[in-house]
DRENDO-1510 file (C-alpha; in Angstrom, 1 decimal, always signed):
<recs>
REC; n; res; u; v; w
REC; 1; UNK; +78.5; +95.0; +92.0 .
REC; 2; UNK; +76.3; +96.9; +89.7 .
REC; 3; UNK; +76.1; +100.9; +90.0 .
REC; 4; UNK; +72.4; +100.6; +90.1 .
REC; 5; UNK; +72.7; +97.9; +92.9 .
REC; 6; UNK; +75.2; +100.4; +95.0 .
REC; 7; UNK; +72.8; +103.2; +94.4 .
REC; 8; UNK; +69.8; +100.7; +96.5 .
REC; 9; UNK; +71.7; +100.0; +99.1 .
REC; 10; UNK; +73.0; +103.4; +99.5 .
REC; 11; UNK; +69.6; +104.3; +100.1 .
REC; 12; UNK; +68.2; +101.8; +102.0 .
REC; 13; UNK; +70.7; +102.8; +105.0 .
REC; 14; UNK; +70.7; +107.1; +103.9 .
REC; 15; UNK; +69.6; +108.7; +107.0 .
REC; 16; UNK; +66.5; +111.1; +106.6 .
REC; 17; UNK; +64.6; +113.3; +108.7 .
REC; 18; UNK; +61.0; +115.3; +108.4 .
REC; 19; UNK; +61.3; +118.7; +108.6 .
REC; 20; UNK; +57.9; +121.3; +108.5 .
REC; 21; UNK; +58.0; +123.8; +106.1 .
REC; 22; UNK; +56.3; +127.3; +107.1 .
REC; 23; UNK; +53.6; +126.9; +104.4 .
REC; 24; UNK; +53.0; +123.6; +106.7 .
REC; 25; UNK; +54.0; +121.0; +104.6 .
REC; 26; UNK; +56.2; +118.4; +106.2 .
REC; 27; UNK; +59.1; +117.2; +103.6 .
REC; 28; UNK; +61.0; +114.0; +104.5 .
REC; 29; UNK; +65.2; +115.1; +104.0 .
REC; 30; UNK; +68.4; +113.9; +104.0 .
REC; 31; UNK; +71.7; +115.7; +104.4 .
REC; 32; UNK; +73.6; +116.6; +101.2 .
REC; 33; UNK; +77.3; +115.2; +101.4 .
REC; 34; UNK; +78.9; +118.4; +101.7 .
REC; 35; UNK; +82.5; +116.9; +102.0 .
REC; 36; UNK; +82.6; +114.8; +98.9 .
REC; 37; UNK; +81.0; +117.7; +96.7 .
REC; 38; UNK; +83.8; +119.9; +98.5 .
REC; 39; UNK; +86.3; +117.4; +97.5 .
REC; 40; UNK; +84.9; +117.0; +93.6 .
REC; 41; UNK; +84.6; +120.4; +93.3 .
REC; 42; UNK; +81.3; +120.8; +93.1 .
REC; 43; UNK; +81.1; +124.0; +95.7 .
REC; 44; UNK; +82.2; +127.2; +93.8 .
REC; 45; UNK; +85.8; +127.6; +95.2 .
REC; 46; UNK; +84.6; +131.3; +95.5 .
REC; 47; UNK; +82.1; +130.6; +97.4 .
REC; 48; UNK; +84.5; +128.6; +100.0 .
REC; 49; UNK; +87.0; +131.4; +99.5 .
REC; 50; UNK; +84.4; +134.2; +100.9 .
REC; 51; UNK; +83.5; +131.8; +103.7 .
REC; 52; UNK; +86.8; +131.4; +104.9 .
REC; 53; UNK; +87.8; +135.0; +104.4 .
REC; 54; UNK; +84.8; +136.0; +106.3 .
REC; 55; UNK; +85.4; +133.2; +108.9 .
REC; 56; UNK; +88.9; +134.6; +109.5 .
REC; 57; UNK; +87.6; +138.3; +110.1 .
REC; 58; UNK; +86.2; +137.1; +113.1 .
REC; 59; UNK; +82.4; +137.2; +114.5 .
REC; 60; UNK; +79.8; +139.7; +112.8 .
REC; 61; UNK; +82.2; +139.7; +109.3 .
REC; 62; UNK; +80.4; +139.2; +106.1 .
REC; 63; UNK; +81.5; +137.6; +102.9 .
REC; 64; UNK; +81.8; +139.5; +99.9 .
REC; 65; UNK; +80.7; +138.3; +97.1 .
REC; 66; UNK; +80.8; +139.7; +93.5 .
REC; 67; UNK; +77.2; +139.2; +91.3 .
REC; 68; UNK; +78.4; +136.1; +89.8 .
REC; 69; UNK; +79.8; +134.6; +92.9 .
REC; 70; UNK; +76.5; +135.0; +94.3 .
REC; 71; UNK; +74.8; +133.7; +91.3 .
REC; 72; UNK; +77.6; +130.5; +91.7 .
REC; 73; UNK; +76.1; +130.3; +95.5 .
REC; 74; UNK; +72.3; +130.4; +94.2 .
REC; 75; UNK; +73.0; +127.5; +92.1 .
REC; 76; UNK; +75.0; +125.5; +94.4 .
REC; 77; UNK; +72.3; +126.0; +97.3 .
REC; 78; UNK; +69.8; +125.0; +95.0 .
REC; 79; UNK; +71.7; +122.0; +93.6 .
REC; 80; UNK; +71.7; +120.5; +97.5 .
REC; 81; UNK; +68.1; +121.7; +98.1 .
REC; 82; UNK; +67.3; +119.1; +95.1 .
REC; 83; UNK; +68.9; +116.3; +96.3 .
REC; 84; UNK; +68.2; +116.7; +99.9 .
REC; 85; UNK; +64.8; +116.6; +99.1 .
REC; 86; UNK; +64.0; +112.6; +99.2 .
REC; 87; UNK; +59.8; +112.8; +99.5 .
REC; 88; UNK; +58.7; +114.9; +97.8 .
REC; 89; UNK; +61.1; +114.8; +95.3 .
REC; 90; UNK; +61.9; +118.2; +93.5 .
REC; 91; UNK; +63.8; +119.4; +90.5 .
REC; 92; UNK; +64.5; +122.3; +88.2 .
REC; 93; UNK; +62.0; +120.7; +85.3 .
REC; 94; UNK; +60.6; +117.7; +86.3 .
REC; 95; UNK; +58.8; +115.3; +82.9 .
REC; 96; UNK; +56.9; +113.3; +86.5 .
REC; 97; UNK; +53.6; +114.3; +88.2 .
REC; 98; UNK; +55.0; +112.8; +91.2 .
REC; 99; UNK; +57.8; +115.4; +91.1 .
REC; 100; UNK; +57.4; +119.2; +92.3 .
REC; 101; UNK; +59.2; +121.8; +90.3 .
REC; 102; UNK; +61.5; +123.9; +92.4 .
REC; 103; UNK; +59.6; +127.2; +90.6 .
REC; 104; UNK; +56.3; +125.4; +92.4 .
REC; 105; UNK; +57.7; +125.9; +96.2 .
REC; 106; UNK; +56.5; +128.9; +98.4 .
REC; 107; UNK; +58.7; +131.3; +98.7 .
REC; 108; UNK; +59.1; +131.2; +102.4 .
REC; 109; UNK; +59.3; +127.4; +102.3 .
REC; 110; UNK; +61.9; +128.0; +99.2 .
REC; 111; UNK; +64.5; +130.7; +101.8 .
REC; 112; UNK; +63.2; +128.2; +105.0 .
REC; 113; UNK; +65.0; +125.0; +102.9 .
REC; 114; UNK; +68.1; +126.6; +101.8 .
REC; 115; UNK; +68.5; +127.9; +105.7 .
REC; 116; UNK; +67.8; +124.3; +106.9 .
REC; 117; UNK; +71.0; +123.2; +105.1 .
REC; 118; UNK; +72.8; +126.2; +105.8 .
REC; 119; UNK; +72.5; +125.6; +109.4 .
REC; 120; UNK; +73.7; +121.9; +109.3 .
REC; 121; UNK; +70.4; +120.0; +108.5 .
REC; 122; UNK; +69.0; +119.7; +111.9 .
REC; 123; UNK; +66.3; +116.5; +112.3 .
REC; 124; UNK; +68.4; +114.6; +110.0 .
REC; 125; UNK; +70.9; +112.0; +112.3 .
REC; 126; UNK; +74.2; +112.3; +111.8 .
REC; 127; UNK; +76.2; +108.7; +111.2 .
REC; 128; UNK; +78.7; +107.9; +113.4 .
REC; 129; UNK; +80.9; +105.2; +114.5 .
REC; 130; UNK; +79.3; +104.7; +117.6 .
REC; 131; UNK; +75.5; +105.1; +115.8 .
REC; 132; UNK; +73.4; +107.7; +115.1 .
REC; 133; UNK; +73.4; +111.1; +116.6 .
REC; 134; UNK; +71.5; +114.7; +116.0 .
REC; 135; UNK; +73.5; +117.4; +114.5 .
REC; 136; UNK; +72.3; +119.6; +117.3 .
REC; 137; UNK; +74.4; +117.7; +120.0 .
REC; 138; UNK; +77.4; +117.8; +117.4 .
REC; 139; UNK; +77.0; +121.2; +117.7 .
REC; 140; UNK; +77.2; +121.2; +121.4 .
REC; 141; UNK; +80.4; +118.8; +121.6 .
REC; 142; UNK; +83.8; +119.5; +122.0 .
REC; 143; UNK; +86.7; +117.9; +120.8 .
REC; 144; UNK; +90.0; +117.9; +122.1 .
REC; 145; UNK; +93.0; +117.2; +119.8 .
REC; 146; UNK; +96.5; +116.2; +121.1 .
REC; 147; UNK; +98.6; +118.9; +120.7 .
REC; 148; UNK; +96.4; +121.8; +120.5 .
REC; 149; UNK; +96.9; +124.2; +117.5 .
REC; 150; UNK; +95.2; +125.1; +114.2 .
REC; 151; UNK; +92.2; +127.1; +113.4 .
REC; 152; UNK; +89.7; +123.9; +114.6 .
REC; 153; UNK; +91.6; +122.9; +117.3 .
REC; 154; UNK; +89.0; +123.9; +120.0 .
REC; 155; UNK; +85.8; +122.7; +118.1 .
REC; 156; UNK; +83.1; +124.8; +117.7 .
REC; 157; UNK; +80.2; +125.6; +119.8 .
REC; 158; UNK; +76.5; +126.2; +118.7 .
REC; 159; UNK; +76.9; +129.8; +118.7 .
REC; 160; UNK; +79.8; +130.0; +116.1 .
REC; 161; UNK; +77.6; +127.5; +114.2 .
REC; 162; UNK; +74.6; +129.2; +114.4 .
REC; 163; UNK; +76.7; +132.2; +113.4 .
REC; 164; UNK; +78.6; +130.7; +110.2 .
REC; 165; UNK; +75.2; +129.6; +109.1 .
REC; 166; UNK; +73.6; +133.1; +109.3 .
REC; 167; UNK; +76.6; +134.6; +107.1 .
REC; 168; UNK; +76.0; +132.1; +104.6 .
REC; 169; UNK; +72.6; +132.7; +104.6 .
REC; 170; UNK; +73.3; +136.5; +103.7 .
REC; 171; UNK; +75.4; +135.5; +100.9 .
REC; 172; UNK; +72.7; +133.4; +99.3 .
REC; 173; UNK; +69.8; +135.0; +100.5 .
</recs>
């Protein structure tokens, strides 16, 4: 199989959602794949550090993040605003009409992007093996794990998400 044949495919079946932007515009989006970019190394392991730290100071911590840490976080947010972005399609300096420069969003539609994936991309279905479910009833479900133990053991509830995502979105933003 050809990369550029993988690449269609992989599209065809991407799951995407339309989300409505405070200036009103309605931009159709797709999750970024947080896990593979975590396991390439793509998220600034600083970034991850301060998140876990700040995770493991319990409810109301914040990370702490040095200039460039935060500038590392900036770019990475923006990165996944750019490719979760499927119509219209955005970039840093786009050569095609059809494509919006990032420096052309709205600033409130800008800080309301980067939250949407903060918080988990909610509209945008979440594959799993039994189908398709919204990320706001993952957020709601429970999982129980034979043996107990270990910091995820007792899955995490809307709240904590809610929560992780606001921290976050005082690092970047």
């Amino acid at each position: 199989m050809k990369a550029s044949d993988y690449r269609k495919a992989k599209a065809k079946g991407e799951l995407t959602g339309t989300v409505t932007l405070p200036s009103g515009a309605e931009f159709v989006m797709r999750r970024p794949p947080l896990d593979l970019w975590i396991a390439a190394g793509k998220v600034p392991q600083s970034f991850l550090r301060a998140m876990l730290e700040a995770q493991a100071a319990g409810p109301g911590a914040d990370a702490v993040l040095t200039p460039d840490e935060t500038i590392d976080g900036l770019a990475f947010i923006t990165e996944a605003l750019i490719y979760s972005c499927v119509e219209p399609k955005v970039a840093l300096n786009p050569t095609d009409d059809a494509v919006l420069s990032l420096m052309e969003l709205d600033s409130d539609d800008f800080q309301f992007l980067t939250g949407w994936i903060q918080q988990g991309c909610p509209g945008v279905p979440v594959r799993t093996k039994g189908g398709e479910v919204e990320v706001e009833n993952l957020a709601r479900f429970r999982q129980k794990r034979p043996g107990g133990g270990g910091a995820f053991s007792s899955g995490a509830d809307g709240a904590e998400i809610r929560e992780q995502a606001e921290q976050l979105n005082r690092i970047v933003g």
